[in-house]
PDB file of N, H, CA, C and O in Angstrom:
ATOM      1  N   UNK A   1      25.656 -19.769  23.829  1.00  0.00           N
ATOM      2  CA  UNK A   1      24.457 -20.554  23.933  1.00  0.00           C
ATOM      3  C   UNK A   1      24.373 -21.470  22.710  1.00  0.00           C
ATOM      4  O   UNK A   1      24.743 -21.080  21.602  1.00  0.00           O
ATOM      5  N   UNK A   2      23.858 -22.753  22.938  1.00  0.00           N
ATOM      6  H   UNK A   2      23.558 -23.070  23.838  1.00  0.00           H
ATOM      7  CA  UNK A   2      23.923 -23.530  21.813  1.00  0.00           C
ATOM      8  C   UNK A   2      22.773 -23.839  21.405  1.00  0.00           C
ATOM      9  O   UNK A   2      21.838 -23.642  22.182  1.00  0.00           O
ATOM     10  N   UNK A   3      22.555 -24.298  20.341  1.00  0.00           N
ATOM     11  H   UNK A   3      23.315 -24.458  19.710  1.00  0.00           H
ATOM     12  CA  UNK A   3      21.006 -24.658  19.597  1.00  0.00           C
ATOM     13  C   UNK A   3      20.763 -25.622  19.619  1.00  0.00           C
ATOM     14  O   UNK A   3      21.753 -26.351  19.562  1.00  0.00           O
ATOM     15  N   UNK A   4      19.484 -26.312  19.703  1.00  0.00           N
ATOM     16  H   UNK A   4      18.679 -25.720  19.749  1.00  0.00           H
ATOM     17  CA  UNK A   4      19.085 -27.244  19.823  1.00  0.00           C
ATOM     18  C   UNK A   4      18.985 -28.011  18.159  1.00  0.00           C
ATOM     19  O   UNK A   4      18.719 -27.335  17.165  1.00  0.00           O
ATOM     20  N   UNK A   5      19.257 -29.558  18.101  1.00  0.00           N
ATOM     21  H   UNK A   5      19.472 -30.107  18.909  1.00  0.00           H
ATOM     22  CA  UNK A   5      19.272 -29.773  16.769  1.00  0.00           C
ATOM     23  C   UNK A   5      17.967 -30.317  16.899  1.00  0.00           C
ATOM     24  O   UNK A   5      17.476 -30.903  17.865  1.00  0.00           O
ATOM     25  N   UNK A   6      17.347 -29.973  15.510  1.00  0.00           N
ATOM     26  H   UNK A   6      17.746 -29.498  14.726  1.00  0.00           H
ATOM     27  CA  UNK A   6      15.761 -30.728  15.715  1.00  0.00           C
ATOM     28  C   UNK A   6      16.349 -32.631  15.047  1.00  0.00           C
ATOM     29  O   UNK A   6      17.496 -32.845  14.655  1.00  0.00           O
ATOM     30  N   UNK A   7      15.208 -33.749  15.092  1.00  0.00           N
ATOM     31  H   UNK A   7      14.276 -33.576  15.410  1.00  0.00           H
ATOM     32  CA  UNK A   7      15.528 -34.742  14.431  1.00  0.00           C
ATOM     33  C   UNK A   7      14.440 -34.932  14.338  1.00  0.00           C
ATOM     34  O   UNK A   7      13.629 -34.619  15.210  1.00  0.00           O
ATOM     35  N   UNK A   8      14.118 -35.559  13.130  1.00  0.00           N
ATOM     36  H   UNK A   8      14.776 -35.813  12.421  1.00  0.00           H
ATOM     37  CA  UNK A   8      13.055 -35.929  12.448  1.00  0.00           C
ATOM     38  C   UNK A   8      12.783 -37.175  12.427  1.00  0.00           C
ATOM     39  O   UNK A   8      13.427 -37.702  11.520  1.00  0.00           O
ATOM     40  N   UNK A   9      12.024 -38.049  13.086  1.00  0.00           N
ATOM     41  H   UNK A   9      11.501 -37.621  13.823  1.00  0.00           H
ATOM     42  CA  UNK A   9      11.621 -39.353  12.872  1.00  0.00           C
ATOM     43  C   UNK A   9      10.481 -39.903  12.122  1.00  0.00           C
ATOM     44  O   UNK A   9       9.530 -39.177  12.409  1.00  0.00           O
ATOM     45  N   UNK A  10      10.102 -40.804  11.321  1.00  0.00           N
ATOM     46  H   UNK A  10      10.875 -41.394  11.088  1.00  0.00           H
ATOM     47  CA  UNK A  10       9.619 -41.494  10.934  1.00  0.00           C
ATOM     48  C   UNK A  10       8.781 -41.434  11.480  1.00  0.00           C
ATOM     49  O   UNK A  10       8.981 -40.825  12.531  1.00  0.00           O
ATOM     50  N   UNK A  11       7.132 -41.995  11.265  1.00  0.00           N
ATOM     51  H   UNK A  11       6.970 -42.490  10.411  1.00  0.00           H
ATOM     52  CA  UNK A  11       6.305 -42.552  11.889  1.00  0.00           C
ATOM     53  C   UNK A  11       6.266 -43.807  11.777  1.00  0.00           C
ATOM     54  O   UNK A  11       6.609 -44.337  10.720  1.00  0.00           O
ATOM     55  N   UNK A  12       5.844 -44.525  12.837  1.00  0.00           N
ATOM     56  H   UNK A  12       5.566 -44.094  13.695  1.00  0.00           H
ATOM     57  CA  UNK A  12       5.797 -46.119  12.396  1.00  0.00           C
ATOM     58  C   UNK A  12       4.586 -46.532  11.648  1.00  0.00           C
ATOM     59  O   UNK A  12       3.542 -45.888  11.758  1.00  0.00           O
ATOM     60  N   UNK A  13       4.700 -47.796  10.736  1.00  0.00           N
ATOM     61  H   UNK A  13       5.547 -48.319  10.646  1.00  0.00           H
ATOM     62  CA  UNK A  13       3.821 -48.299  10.161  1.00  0.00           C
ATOM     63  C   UNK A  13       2.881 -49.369  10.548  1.00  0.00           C
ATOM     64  O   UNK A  13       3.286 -50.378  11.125  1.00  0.00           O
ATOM     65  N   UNK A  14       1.716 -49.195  10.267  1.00  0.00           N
ATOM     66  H   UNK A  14       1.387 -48.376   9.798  1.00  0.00           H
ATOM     67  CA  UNK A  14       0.653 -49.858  11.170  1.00  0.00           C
ATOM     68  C   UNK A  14       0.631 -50.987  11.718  1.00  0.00           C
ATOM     69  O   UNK A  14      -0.091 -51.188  12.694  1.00  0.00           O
ATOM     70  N   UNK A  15       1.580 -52.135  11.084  1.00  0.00           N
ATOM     71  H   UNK A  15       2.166 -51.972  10.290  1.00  0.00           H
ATOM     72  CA  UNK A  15       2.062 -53.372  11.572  1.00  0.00           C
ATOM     73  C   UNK A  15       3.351 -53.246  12.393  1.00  0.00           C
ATOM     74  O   UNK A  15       3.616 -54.177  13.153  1.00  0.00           O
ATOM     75  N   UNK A  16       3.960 -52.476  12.342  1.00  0.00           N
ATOM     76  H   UNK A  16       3.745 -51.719  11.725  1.00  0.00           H
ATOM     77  CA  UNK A  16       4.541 -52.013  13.567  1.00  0.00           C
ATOM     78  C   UNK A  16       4.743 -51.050  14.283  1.00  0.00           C
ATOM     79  O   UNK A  16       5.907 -50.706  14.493  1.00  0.00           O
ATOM     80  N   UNK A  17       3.658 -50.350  14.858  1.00  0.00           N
ATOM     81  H   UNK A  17       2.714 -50.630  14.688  1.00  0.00           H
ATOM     82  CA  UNK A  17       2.810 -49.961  15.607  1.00  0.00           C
ATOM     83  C   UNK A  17       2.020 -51.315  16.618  1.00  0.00           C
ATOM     84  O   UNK A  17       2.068 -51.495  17.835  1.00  0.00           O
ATOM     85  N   UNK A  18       1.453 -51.955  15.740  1.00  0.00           N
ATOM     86  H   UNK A  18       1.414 -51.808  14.751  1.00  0.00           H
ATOM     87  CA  UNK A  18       0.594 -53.211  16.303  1.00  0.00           C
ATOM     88  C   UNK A  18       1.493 -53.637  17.282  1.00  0.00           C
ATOM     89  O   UNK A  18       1.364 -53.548  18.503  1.00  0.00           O
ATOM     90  N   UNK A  19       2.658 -54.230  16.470  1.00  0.00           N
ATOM     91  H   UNK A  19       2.763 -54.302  15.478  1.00  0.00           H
ATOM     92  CA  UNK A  19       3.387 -55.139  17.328  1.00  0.00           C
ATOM     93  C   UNK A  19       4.053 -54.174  18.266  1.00  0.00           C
ATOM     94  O   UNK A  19       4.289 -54.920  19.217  1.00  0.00           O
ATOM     95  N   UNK A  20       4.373 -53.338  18.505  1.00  0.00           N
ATOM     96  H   UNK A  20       4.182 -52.732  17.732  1.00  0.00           H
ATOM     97  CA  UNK A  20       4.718 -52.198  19.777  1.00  0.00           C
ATOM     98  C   UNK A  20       3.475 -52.357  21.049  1.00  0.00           C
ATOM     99  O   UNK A  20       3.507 -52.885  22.160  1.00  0.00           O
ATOM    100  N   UNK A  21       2.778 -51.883  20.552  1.00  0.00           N
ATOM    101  H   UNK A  21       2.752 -51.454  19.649  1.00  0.00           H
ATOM    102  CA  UNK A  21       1.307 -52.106  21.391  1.00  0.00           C
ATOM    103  C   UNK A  21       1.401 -53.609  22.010  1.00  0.00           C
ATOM    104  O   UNK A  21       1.640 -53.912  23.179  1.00  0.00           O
ATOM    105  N   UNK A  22       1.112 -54.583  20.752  1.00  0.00           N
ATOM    106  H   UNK A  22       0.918 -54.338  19.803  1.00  0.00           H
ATOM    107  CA  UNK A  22       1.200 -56.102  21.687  1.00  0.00           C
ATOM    108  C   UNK A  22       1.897 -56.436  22.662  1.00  0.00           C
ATOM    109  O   UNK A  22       1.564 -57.112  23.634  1.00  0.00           O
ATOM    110  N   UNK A  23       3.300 -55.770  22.320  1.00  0.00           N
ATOM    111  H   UNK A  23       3.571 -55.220  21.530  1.00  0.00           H
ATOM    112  CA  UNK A  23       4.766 -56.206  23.308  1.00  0.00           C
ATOM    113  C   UNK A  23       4.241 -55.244  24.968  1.00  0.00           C
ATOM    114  O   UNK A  23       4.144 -55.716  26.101  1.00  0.00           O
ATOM    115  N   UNK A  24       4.038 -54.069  24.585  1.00  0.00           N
ATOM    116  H   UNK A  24       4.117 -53.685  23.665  1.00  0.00           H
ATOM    117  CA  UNK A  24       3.648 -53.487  26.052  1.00  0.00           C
ATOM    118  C   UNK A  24       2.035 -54.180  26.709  1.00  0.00           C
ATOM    119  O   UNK A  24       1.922 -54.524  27.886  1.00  0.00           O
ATOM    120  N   UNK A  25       1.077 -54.264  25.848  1.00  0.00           N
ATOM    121  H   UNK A  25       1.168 -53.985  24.892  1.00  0.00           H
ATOM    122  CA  UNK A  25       0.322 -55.858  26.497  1.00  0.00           C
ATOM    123  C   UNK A  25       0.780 -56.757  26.983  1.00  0.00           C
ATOM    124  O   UNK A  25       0.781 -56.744  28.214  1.00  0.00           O
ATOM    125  N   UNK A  26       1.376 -57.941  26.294  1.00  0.00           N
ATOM    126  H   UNK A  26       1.375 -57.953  25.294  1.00  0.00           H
ATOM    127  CA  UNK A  26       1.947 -58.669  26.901  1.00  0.00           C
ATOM    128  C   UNK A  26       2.903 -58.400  27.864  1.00  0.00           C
ATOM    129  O   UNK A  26       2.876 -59.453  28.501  1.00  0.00           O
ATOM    130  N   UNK A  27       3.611 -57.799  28.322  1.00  0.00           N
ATOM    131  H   UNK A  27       3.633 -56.943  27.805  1.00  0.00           H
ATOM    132  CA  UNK A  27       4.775 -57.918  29.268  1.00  0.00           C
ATOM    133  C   UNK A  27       3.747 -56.470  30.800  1.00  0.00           C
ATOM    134  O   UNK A  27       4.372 -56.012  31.757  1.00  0.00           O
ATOM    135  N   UNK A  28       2.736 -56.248  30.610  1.00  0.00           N
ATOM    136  H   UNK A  28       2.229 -56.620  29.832  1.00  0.00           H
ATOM    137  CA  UNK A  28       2.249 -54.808  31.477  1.00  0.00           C
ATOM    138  C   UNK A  28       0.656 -55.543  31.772  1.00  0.00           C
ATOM    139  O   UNK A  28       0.539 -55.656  32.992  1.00  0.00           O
ATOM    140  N   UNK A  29      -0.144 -55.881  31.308  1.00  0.00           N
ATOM    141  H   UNK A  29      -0.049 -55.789  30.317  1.00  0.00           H
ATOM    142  CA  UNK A  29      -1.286 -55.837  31.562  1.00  0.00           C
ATOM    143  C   UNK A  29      -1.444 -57.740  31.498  1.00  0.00           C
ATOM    144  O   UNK A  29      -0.655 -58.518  30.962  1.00  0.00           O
ATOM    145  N   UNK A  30      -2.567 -58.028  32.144  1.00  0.00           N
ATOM    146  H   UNK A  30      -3.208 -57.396  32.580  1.00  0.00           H
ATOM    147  CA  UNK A  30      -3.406 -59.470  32.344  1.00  0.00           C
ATOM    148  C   UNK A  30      -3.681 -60.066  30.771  1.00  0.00           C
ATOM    149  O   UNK A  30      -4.034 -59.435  29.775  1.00  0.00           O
ATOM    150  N   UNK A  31      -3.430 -61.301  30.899  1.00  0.00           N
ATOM    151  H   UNK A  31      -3.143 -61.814  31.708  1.00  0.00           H
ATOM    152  CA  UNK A  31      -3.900 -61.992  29.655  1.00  0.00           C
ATOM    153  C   UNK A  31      -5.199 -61.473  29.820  1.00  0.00           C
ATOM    154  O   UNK A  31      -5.908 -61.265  30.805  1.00  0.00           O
ATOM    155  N   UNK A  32      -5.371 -61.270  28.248  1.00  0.00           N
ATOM    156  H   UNK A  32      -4.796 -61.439  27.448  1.00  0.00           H
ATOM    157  CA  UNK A  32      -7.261 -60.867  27.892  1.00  0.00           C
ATOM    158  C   UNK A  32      -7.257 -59.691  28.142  1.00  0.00           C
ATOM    159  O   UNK A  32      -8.198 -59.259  27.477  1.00  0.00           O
ATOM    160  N   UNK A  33      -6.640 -58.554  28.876  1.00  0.00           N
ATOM    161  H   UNK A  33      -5.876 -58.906  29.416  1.00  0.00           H
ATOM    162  CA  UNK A  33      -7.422 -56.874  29.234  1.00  0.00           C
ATOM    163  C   UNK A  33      -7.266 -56.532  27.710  1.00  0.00           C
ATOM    164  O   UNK A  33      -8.333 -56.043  27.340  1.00  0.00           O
ATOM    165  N   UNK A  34      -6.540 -56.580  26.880  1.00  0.00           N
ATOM    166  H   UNK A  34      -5.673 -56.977  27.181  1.00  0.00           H
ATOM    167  CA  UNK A  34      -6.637 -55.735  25.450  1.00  0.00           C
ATOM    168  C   UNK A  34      -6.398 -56.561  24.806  1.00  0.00           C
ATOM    169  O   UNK A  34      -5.324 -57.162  24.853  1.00  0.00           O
ATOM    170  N   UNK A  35      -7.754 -56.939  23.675  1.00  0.00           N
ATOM    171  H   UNK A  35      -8.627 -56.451  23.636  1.00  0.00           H
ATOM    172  CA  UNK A  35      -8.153 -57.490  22.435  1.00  0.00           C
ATOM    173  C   UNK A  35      -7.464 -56.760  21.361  1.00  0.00           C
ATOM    174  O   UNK A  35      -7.009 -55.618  21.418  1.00  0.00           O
ATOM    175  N   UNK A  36      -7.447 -57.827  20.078  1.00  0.00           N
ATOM    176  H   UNK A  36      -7.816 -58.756  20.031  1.00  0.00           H
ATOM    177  CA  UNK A  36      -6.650 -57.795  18.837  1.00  0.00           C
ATOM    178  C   UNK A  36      -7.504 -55.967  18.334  1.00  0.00           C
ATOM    179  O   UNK A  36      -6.948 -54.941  17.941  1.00  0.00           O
ATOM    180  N   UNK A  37      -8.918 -56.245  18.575  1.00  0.00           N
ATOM    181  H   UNK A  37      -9.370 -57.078  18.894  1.00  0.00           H
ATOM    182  CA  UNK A  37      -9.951 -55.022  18.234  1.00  0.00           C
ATOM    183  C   UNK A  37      -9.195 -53.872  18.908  1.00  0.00           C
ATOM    184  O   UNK A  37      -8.659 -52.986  18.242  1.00  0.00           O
ATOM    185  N   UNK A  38      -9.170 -53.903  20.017  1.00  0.00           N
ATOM    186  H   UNK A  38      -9.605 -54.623  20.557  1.00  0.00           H
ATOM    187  CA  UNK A  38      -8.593 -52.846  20.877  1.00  0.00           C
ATOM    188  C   UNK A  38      -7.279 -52.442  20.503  1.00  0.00           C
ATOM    189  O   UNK A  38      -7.126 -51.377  19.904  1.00  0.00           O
ATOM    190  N   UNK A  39      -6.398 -53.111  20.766  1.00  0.00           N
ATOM    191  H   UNK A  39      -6.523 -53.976  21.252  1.00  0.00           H
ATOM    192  CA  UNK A  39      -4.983 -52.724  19.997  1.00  0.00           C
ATOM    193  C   UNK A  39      -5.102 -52.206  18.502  1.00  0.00           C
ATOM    194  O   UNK A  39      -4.349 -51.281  18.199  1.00  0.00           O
ATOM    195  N   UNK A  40      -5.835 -52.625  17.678  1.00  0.00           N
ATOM    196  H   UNK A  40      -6.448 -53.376  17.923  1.00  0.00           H
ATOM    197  CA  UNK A  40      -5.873 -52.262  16.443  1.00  0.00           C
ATOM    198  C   UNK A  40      -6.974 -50.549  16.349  1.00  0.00           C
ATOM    199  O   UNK A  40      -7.042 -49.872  15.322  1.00  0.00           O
ATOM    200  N   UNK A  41      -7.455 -50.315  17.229  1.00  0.00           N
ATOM    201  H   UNK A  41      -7.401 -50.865  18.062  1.00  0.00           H
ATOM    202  CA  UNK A  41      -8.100 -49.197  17.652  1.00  0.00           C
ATOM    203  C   UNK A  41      -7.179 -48.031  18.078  1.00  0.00           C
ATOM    204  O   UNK A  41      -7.379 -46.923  17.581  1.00  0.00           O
ATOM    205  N   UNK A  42      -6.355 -48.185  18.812  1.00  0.00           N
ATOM    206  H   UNK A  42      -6.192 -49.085  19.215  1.00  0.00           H
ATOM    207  CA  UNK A  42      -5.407 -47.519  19.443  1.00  0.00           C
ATOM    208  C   UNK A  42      -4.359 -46.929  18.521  1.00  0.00           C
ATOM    209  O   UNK A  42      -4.049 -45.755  18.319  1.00  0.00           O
ATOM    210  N   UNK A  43      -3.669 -48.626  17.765  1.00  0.00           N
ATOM    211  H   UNK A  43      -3.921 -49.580  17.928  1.00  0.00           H
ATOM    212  CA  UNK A  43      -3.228 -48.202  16.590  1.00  0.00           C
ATOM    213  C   UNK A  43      -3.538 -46.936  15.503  1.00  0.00           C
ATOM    214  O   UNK A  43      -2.980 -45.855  15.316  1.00  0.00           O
ATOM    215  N   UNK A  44      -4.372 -47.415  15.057  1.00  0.00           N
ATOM    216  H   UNK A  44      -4.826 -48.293  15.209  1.00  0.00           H
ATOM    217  CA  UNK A  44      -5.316 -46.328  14.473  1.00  0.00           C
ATOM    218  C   UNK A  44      -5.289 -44.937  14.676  1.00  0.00           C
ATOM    219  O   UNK A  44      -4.888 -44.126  13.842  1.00  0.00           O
ATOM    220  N   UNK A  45      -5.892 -44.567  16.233  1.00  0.00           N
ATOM    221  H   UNK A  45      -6.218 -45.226  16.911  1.00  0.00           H
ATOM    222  CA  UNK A  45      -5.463 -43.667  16.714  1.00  0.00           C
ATOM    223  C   UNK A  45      -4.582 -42.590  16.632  1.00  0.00           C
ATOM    224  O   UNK A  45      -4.545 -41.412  16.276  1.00  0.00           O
ATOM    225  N   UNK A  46      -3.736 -43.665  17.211  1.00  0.00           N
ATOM    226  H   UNK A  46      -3.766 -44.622  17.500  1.00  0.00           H
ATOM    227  CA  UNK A  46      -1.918 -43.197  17.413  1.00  0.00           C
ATOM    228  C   UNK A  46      -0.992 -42.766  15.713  1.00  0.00           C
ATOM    229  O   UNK A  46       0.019 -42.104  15.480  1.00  0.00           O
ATOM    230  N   UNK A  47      -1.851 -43.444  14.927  1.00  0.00           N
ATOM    231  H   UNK A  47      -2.673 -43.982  15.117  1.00  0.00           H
ATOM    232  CA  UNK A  47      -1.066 -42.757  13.640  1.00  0.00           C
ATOM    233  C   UNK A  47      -0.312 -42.344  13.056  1.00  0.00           C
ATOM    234  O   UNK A  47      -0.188 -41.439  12.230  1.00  0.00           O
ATOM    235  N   UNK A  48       0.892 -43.856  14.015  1.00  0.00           N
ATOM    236  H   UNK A  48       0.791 -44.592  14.685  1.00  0.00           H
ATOM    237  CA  UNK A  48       2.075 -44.174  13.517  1.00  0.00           C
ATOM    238  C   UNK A  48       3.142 -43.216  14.647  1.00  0.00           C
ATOM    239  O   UNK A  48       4.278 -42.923  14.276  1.00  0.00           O
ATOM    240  N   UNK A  49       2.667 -42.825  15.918  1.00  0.00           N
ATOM    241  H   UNK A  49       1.744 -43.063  16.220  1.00  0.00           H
ATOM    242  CA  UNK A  49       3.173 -41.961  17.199  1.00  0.00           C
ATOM    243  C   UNK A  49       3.388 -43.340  17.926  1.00  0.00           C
ATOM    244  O   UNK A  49       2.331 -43.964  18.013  1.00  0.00           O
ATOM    245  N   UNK A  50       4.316 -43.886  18.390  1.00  0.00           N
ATOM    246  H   UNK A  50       5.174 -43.378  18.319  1.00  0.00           H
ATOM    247  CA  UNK A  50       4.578 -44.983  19.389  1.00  0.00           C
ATOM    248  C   UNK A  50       4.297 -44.548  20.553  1.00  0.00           C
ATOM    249  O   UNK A  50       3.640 -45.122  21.421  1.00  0.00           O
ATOM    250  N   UNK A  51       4.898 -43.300  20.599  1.00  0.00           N
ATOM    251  H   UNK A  51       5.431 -42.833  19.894  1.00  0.00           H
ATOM    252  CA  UNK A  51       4.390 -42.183  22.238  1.00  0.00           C
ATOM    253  C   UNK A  51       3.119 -42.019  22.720  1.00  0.00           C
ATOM    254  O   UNK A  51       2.841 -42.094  23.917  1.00  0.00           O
ATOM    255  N   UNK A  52       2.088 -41.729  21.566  1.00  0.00           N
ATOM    256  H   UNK A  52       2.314 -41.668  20.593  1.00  0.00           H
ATOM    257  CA  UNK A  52       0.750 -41.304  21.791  1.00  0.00           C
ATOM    258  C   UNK A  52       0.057 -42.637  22.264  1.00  0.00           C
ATOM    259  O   UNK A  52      -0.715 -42.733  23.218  1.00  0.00           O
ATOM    260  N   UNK A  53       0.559 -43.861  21.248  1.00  0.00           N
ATOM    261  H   UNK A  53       1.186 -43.783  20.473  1.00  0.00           H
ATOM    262  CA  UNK A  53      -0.357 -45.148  21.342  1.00  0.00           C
ATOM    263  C   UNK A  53      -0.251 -45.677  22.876  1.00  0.00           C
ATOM    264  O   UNK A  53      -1.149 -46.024  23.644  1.00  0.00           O
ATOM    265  N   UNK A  54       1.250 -45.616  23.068  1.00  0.00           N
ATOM    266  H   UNK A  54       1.980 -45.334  22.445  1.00  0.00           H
ATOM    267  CA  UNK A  54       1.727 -46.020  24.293  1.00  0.00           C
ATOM    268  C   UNK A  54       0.849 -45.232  25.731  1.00  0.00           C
ATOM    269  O   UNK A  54       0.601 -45.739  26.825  1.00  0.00           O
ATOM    270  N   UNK A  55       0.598 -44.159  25.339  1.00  0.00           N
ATOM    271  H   UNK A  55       0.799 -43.747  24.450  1.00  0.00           H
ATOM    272  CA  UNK A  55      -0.046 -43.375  26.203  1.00  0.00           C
ATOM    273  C   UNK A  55      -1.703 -43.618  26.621  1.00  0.00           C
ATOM    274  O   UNK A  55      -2.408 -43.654  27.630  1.00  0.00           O
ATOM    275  N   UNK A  56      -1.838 -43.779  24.915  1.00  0.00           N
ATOM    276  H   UNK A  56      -1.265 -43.749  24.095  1.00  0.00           H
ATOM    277  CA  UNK A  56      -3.828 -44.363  24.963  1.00  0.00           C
ATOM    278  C   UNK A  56      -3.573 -45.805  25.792  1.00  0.00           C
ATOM    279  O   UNK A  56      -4.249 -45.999  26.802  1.00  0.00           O
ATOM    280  N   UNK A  57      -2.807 -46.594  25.456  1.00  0.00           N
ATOM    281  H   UNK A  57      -2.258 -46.435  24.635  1.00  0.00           H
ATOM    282  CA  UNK A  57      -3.032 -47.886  25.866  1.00  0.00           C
ATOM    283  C   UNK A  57      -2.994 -47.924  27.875  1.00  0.00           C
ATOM    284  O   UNK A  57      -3.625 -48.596  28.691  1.00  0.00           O
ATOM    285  N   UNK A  58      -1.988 -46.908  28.009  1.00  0.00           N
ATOM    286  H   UNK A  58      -1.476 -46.362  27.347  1.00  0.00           H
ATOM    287  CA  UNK A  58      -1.962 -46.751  29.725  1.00  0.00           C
ATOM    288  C   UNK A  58      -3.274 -46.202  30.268  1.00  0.00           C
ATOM    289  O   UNK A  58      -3.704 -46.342  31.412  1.00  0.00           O
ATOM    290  N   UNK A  59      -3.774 -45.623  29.363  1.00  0.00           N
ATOM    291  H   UNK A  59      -3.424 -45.509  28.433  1.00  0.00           H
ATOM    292  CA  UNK A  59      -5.047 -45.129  29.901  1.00  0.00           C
ATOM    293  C   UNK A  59      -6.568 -45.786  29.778  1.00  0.00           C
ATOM    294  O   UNK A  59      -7.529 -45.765  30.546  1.00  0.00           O
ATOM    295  N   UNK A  60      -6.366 -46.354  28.525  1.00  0.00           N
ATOM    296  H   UNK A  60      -5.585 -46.371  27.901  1.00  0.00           H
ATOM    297  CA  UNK A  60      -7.489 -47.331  28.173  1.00  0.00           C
ATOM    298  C   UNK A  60      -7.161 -48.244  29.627  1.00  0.00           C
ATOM    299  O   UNK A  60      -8.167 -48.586  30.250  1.00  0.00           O
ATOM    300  N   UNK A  61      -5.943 -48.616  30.143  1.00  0.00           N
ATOM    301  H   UNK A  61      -5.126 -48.338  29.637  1.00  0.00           H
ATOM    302  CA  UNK A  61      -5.428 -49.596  31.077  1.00  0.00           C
ATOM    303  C   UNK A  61      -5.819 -48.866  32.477  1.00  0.00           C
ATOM    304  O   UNK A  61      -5.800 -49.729  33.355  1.00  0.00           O
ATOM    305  N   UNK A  62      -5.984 -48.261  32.730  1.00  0.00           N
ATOM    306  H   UNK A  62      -5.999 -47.561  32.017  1.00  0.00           H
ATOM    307  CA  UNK A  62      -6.456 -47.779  33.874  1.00  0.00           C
ATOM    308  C   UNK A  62      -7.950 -47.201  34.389  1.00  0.00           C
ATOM    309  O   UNK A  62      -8.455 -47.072  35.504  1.00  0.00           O
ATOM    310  N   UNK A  63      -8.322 -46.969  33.268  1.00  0.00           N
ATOM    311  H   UNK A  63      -7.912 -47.074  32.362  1.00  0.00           H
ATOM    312  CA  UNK A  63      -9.850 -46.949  33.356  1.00  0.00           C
ATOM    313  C   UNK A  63     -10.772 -48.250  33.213  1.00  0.00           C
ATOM    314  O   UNK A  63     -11.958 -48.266  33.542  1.00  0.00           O
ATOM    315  N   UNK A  64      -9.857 -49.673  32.516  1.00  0.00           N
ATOM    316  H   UNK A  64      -8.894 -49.660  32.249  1.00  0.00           H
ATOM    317  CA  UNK A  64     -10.496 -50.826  32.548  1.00  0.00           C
ATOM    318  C   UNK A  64      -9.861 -50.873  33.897  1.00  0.00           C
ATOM    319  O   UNK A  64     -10.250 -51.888  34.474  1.00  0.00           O
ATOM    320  N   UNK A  65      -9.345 -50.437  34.353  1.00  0.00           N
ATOM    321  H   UNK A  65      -9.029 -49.612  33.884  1.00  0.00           H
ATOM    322  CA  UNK A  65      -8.665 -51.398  36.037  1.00  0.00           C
ATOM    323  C   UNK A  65      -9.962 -51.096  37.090  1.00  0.00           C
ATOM    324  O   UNK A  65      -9.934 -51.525  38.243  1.00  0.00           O
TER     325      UNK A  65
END
């Protein structure tokens, strides 16, 4: 049986975080559904998790739908 190797990543930093968030805005949701406020909220949030933010933002995205 073999072991699993753990890996340790980084968290991202809040300006890129932002720009992660923007890129899945722009290319997923309507011009205008998520403001600079909003993304920078999420950001926040997410606390440097690309996974988590990515996750708030699908959901913030579906409850504005």
């Amino acid at each position: 049986m073999r072991t699993a190797t753990k890996i340790r990543l980084d968290k991202y930093q809040y300006g890129e975080l932002v720009d992660i968030i923007r890129g899945h805005v722009e290319a997923g949701l309507r011009h205008g559904a998520a403001d600079d406020t909003t993304i920078a909220r999420i950001a926040d949030l997410a606390a440097g998790d690309a996974r988590f933010a990515i996750a708030l933002l699908h959901r913030a995205a579906e409850r504005g739908d």
